[in-house]
N, C-alpha and C positions, 0 to 999 in steps of 0.2 A: 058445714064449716068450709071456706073458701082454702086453707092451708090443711098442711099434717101435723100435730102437733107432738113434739117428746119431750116429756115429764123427767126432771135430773133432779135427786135429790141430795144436795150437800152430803158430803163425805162425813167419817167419824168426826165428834168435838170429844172434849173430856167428857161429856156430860151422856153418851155412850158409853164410857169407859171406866171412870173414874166417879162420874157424879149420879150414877143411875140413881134415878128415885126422884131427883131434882129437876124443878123446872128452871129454863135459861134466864139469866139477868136479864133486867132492863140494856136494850140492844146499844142505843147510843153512849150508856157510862161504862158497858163492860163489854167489850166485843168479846167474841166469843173464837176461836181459830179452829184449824182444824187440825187434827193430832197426824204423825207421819202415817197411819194405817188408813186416816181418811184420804188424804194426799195418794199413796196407793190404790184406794180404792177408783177416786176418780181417776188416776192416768189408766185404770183397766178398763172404767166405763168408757174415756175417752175415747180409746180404743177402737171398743166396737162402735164407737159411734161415728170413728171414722169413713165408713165407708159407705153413710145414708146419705151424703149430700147436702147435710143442711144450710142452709141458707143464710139464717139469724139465732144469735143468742143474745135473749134474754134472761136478766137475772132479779132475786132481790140483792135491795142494797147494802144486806148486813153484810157482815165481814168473809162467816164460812160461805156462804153463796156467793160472793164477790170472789171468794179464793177458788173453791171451786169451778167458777166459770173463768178464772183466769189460766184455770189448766185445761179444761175443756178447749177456753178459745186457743189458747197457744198450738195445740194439736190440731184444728181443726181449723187456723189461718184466718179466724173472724174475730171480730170486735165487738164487743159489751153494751150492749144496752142493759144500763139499770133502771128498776122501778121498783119502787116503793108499796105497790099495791102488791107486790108478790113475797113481802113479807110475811113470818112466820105470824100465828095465834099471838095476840095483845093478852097475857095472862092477870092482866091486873094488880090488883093487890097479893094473888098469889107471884108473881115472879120473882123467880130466887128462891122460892121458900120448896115444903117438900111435895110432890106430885100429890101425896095421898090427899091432904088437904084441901088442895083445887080437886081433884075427883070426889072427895066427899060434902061438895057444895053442890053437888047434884046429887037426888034426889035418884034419876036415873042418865043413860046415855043421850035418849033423848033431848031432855032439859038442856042440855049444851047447845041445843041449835036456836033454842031463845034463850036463856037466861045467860046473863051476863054480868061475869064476878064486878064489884065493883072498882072503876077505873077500866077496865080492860072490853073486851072483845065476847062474842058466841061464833058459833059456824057458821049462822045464817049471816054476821056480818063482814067476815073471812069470803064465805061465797060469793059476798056481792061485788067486792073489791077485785075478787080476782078472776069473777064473771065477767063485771065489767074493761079488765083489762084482754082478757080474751075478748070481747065482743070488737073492742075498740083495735087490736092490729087483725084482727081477721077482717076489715073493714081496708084495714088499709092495706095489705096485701093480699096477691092469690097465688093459689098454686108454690108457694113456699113450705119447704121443712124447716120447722122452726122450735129449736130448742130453748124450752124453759125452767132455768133453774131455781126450784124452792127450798121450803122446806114442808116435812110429813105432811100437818093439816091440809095447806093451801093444796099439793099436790092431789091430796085426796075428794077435795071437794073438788079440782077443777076437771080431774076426771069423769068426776059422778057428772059434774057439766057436758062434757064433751060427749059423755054417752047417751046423754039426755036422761039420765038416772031420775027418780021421784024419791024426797026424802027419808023416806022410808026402807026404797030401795038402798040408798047410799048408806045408811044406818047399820044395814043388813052385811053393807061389805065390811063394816070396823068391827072387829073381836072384841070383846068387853074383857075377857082376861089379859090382853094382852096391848096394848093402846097402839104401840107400833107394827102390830103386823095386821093382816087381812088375807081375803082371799088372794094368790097369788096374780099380779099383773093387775092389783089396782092399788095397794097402796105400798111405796116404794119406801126402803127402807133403805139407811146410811149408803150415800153411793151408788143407788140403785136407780134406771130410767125404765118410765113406760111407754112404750110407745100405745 
């Protein structure tokens, strides 16, 4: 890769907090914000992230990543680029409803990297979107540190990218008990960057 790249992931919403078990709304009818603990957590990651230099930040467009990066940049004197490929998982006809449901439409962990609820999204099509947005500004810039803010999925597939991971490999880094955490320094949780 031509750039360095650090992985930020949205701070706390309710749905860390309040809604565990629940997958997020449909993004564009019910934004989603982020609670005063997530807002804490990023001014702490901003923090450390003061002092790497970076270059650009990019975001997605939804609201907690929009907010997010709005505290990120205010700290760190840069301006936002949004995109839309760096959206969270498309849950389809599960969105809104309860997690178990969407995980019991698979079969196994696997199965999520092709099969896809209906209406919505898998990983393999998460990956490509946000492969292909990594492919595309590492094209157009060099030698930049460049901050990008998600959320869980994308982050963790775009890692497995960066590291040149095999899907199997990456499969290897998600916990099946546990869907948001992994091995540490690969899939980042509420607030958390990787470099």
């Amino acid at each position: 890769m031509n750039n360095r790249y650090i992985l930020l992931r949205h701070g706390n919403t309710i749905y860390q907090e309040e809604k565990k078990g629940f997958l997020y709304l449909i993004p564009e009818r019910d934004p989603v914000f982020l609670t005063e603990k997530g807002k804490e957590q990023i001014k702490i990651s901003a923090e450390k992230l003061a002092g790497k230099k970076i270059d650009l930040i990019y975001s997605s467009d939804l609201v907690r990543t929009r907010q997010t990066a709005g505290i990120a940049a205010e700290k760190l004197g840069l301006k936002i680029i949004l995109d839309k490929r760096l959206r969270d998982i498309n849950f389809g006809i599960f969105q809104g409803g309860e997690d178990e449901k969407y995980r019991n439409f698979f079969s196994s962990k696997k199965q999520k990297l092709f099969k896809r609820p209906p209406g919505g999204e898998n990983w393999r099509d998460v990956k490509k979107r946000t492969t292909d947005f990594l492919k595309e500004i590492d094209k157009k810039y060099t030698g930049k540190i460049i901050l990008v803010i998600s959320h869980g999925d994308p982050i963790w597939l775009m890692n497995g990218f960066i590291k040149g991971l095999s899907e199997q490999a990456l499969l290897e880094k998600r916990r099946v008990d546990d869907p948001y955490s992994s091995f540490e320094g690969f899939y980042a949780g509420p607030g958390e960057f990787i470099e």
